[in-house]
C-alpha positions in Angstrom: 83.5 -19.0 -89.5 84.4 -16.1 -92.1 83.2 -13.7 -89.5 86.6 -14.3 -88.0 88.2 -13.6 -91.0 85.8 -10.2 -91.2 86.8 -9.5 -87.9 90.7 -10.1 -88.3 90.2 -7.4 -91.2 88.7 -4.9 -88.9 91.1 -4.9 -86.3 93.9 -4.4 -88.6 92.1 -1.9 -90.2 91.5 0.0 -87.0 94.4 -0.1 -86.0 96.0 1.1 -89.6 93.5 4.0 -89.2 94.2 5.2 -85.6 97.9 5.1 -86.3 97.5 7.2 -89.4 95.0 9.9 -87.5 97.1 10.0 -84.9 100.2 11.0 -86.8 98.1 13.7 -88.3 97.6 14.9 -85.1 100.8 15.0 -83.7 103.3 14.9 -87.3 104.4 17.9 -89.0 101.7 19.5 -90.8 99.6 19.7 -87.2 96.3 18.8 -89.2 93.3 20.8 -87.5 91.2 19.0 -85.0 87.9 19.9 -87.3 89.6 17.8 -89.9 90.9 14.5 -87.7 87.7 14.3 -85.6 84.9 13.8 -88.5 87.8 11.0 -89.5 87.5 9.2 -86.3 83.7 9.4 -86.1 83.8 8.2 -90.0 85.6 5.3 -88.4 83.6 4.7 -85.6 80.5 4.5 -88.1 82.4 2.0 -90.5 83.2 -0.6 -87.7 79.4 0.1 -86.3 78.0 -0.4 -90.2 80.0 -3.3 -90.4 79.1 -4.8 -86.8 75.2 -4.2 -88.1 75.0 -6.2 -91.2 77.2 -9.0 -89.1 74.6 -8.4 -86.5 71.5 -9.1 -89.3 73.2 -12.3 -90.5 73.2 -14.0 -86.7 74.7 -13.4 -83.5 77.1 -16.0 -83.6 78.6 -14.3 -86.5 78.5 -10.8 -84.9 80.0 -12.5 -82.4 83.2 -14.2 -83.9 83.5 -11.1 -85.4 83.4 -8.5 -82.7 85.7 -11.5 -81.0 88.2 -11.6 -83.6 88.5 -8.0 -84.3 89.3 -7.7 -80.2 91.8 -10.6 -80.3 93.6 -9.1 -83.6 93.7 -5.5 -81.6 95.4 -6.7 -78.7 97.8 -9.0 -80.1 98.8 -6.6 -82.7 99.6 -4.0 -80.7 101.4 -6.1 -78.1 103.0 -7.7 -80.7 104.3 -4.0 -81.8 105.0 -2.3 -78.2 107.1 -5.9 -77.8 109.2 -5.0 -81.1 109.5 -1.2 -80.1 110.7 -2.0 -76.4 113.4 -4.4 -78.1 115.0 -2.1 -80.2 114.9 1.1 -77.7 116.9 -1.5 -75.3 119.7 -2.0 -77.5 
């Protein structure tokens, strides 16, 4: 049961993350790609790290939490596309 909770904390997390590197890559100060991509990967290894040790506890776990951190992506960012296309309408 907390896996969902783990899983709920990843997805916002990733989500957080992305939107920050992202905005490095495309904001003002034009950060280098040989300093966003190791921050990606970094990512990328986090969530795997994190899937692992889920993974060595059982795979129901591993499974609510690879479920939950899906379910929290989608429904975040639908959640903020919906908010975006609202206010570019008016």
């Amino acid at each position: 049961m907390w896996g969902i909770f783990v899983g709920i904390g990843l997805g916002i997390l990733q989500l957080y993350l992305l939107r920050n590197i992202t905005g490095m890559i495309g904001g003002p100060g034009k950060h280098s790609v040989l300093i966003v991509m190791p921050l990606i990967l970094l990512k990328l290894i986090f969530i795997m790290f994190i899937l692992y040790l889920m993974a060595t506890v059982s795979i129901a776990h591993l499974l609510f939490t690879a479920g939950a951190m899906l379910v929290t992506i989608l429904l975040v960012s639908v959640i903020y596309f919906l908010k975006k296309s609202r206010i570019t309408k008016t």
